[in-house]
ROTOR-133002 format. One line per 8 residues: number of its first residue (from 1); for each residue x, y, z of N, C-alpha, C, O. Coordinates in pm, whole numbers, plus 50000, padded with zeros to 5 digits. Layout:
<recs>
NUM) X Y Z X Y Z X Y Z X Y Z; ...
</recs>
This chain:
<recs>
1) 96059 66580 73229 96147 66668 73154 96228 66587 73053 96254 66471 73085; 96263 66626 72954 96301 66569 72845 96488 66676 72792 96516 66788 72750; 96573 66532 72835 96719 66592 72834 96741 66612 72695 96694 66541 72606; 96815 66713 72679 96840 66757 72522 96965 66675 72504 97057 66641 72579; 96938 66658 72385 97090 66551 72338 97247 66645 72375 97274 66765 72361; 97338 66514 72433 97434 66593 72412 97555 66525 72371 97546 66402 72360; 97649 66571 72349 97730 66559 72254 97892 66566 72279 97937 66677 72251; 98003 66458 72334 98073 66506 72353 98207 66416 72273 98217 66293 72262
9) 98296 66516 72229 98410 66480 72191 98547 66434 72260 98604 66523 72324; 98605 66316 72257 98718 66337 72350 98791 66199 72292 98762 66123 72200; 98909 66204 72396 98988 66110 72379 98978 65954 72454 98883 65958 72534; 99038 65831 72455 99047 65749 72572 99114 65795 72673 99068 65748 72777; 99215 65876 72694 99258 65815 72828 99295 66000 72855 99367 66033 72949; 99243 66092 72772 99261 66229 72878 99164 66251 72999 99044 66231 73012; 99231 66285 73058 99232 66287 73213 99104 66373 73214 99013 66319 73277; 99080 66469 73171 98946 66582 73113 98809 66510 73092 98700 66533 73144
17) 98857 66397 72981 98747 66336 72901 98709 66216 73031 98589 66188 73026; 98768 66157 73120 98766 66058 73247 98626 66168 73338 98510 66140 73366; 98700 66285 73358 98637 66376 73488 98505 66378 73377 98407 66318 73421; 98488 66440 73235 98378 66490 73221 98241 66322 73215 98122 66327 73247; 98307 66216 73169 98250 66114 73179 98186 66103 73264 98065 66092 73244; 98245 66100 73413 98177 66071 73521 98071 66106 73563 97974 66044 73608; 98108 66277 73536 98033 66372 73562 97879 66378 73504 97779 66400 73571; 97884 66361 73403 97757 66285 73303 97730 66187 73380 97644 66212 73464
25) 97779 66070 73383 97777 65964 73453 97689 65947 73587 97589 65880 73613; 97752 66017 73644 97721 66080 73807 97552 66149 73805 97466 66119 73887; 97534 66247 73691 97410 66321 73696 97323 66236 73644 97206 66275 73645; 97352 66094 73583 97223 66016 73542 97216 66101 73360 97099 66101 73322; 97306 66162 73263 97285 66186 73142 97344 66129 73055 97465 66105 73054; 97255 66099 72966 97308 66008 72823 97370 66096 72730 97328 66211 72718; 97467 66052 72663 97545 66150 72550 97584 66069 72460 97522 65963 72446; 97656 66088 72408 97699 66042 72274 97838 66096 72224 97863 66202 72166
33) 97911 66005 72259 98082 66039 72259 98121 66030 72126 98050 65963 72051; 98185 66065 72098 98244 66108 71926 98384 66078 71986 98427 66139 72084; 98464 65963 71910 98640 65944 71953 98747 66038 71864 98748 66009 71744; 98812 66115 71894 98884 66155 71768 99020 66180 71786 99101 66269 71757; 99018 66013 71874 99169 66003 71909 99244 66004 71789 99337 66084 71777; 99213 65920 71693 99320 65908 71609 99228 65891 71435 99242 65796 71358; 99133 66020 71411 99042 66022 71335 99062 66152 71284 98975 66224 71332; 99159 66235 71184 99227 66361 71180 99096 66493 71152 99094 66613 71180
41) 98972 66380 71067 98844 66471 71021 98746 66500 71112 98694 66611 71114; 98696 66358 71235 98666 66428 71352 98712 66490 71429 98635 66513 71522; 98845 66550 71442 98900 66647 71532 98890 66764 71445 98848 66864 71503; 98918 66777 71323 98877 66893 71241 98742 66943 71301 98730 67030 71386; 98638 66866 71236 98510 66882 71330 98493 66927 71430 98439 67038 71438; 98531 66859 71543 98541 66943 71642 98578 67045 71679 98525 67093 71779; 98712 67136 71594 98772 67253 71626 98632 67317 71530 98531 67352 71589; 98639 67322 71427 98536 67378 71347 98386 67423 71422 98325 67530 71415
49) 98360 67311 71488 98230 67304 71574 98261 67437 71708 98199 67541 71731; 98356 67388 71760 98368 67454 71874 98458 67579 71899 98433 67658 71990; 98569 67594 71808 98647 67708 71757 98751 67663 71895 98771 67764 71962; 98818 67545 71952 98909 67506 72003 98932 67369 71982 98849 67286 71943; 99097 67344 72022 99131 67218 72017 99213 67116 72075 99303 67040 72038; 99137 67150 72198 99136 67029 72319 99028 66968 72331 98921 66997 72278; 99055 66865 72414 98923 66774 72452 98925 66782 72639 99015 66797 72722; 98777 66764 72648 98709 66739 72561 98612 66842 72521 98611 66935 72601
57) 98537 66853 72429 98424 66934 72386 98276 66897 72430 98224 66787 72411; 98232 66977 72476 98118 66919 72541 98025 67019 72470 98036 67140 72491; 97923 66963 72377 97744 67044 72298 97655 66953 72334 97655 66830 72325; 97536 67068 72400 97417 67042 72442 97312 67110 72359 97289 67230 72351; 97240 66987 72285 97249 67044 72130 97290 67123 72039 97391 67070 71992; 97274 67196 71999 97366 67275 71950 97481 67389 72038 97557 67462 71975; 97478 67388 72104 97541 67465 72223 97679 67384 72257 97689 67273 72308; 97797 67487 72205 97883 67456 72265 97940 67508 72428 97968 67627 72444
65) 97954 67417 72534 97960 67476 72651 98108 67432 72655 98118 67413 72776; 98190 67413 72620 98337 67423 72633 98397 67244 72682 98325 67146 72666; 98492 67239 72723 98551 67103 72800 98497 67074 72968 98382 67101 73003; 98561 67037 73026 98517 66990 73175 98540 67041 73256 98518 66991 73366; 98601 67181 73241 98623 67252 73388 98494 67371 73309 98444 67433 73403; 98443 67408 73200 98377 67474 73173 98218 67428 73253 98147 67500 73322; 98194 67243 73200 98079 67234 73256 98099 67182 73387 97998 67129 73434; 98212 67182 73470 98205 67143 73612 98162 67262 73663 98096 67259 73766
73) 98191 67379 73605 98148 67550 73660 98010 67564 73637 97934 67597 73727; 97965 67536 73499 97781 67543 73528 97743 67463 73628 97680 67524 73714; 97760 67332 73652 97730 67238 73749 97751 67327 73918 97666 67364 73997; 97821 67331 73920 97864 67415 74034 97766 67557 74073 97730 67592 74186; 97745 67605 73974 97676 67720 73983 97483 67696 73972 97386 67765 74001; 97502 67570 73918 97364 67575 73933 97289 67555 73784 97177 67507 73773; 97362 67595 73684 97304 67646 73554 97322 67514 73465 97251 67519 73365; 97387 67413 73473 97395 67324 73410 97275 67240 73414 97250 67190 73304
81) 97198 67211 73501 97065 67095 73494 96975 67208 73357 96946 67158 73248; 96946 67335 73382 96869 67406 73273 96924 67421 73136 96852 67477 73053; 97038 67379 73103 97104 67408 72947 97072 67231 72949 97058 67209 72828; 97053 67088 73025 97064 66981 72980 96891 66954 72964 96865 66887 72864; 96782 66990 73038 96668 66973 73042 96588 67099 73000 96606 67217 73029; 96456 67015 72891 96423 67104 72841 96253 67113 72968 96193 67018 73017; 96236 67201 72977 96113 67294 73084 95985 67176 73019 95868 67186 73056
</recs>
């Protein structure tokens, strides 16, 4: 199976962006962190992208699935391995 890219926005040291790290971390998935701690046009981006503006933002390719209690709930439910792997 072949993981779809994903994509996440966040800070160093929010507590959100720590849990969702792991969590990736933990499932064995590669992503690609975007910093926009202190970068005023990637956080633009990101609200733009995702139509909020906290971190962190988590897209699975184009799919925005929200911050870390959003994808700790797919995970939980089951639905998160099928939005990261493609069939």
């Amino acid at each position: 199976m072949n993981q779809r890219p994903v994509r996440m926005y966040a800070t160093l040291f929010c507590p959100y962006c720590l849990r969702a790290r792991m969590l990736l971390k933990r499932k064995g998935i590669q992503y690609e962190e975007i910093s926009v701690g202190s970068d005023a046009t990637l956080w633009a981006e990101m609200e733009r992208l995702s139509q909020r503006d906290t971190v962190p933002q988590i897209f699975i390719g184009d799919l925005s699935i929200g911050g870390y209690d959003d994808m700790a709930a797919l995970d939980r439910a089951g639905k998160l391995d099928a939005l990261l792997f493609e069939p």
